[in-house]
C-alpha angles and dihedrals in degrees: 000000000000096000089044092056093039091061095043086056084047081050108049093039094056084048094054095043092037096062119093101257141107142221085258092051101049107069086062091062090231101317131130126253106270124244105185128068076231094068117066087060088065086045095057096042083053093042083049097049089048096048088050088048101053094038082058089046094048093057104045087043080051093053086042102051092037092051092043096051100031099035096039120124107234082060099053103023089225116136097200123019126221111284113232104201125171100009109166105199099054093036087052088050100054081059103053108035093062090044081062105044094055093042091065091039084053092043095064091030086068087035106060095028087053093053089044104061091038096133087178088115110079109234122248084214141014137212140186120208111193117193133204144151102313119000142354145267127210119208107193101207092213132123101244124186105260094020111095125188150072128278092192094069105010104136093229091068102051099120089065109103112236093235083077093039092067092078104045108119106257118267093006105167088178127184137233153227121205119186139202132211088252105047119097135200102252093220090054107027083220123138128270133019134319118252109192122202136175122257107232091018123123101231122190114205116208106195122203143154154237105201127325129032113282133180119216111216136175103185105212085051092073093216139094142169138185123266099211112188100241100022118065123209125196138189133173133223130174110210114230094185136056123225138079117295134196117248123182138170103264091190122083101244109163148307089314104048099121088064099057087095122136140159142250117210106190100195126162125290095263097044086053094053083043091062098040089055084049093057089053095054091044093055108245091120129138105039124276103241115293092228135251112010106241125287120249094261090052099055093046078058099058098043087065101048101053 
């Protein structure tokens, strides 16, 4: 029995120093840096759950291993112990304590995802990404020199709700990037196309599609959300570092999934305007079509709410 459990705690010890994290690393449980002042927010809510987790685990390894050394047979001679059956207390206990255990689980949950995808704030800037088999686009609802028209009624965005319309800038022509799988962002070398952003900036993602369930995910944001053909979702972060950062589809959409990569570049204000007055030289103004018009239900839904 001592040898057994001298090689499990080998074991375990060579698991937890042969992994590729640091010092640095650990105390975020395996999660990125964050690079929104939305993120730590996600990081806390997953430090919290952890720490929950562990302090749960602690004490039912403790009853295991206590029951198993102190209640074995070789150590009490006694075949059969005595049977405890019907016992209130503790079955009263085994009720409650999980109840609330997930009620204050439930209760941050709702706290933290409600202040999320708060979209009280009006955006300093808005983008559409627009997802499809096998790759995105990215509308950036601006008025950019060189680009004329209106979001608010362009016909290519007409499966935004207009609840999200409200809040696109006035005569915002706006121009546009579109990716393909093979396409790679030329500072990184890495797959799909590149998403910039402006550090400091408030930016409200809307979040359609062209054909299949997609999930748009940037990975050091800590945060994700489905992109559904015919209801648009939307969630806004505000970057708070600059670099290139790694995005994927976190939804299972098809035989090419893996390849729905792209990148986000956060740069400062004035490089972002910069880029967006490059897209419209170099042609890419007005916005590629958002994806499926709502569904009834949807529309039902924004009738009501607004």
């Amino acid at each position: 029995m001592r040898r057994k459990l001298l090689q499990a705690l080998t074991a375990g010890l060579v698991l937890a120093t042969a992994t590729g994290c640091t010092y640095e690393d650990f105390p975020r449980l395996g999660m990125p840096t964050p690079t929104t002042e939305e993120a730590p927010r996600i990081l806390s809510l997953w430090q919290g759950s952890w720490a929950a987790a562990l302090a749960t685990g602690v004490l039912v390894w403790g009853l295991i291993l206590w029951s198993a050394f102190f209640h074995r047979r070789s150590r009490t001679k006694v075949e059969v112990p005595p049977q405890t059956r019907y016992n209130m207390p503790i079955e009263a206990l085994y009720t409650v304590v999980p109840i609330i255990i997930v009620s204050v689980l439930f209760y941050f949950t709702a706290r933290d995802e409600s202040k999320l995808l708060s979209l009280d704030k009006k955006p300093d800037v808005t983008v559409n990404v627009v997802g499809f088999q096998w790759s995105w686009c990215f509308n950036y609802i601006e008025g950019v020199d060189g680009s004329t028209g209106d979001a608010k009624s362009d016909k290519n965005l007409a499966a935004i709700p207009d609840r999200y319309k409200k809040d696109f800038p006035a005569d915002a022509g706006g121009v546009y990037t579109c990716g393909t799988p093979g396409e790679r962002n030329p500072q990184t070398n890495n797959p799909g196309p590149t998403l910039w952003l402006p550090e400091g900036k408030t930016v409200r993602f809307v979040l359609t599609s062209r054909d299949v369930i997609h999930s748009f995910w940037v990975v050091p944001f800590l945060m994700k959300q489905d992109v559904i053909p015919g209801h648009t979702n939307a969630f806004q972060v505000t970057p708070n570092k600059q670099g290139t950062f790694l995005g994927k589809c976190a939804e299972l959409c098809g035989v090419d999934h893996s390849r729905m990569l792209f990148n986000v570049k956060v740069v400062s204000p004035e490089r972002y305007e910069q880029h967006l007055k490059d897209l419209a030289k170099k042609g890419q103004t007005g916005y590629v079509p958002a994806g499926i018009e709502q569904t009834a239900h949807e529309k039902n839904r924004e009738t009501t709410n607004l």
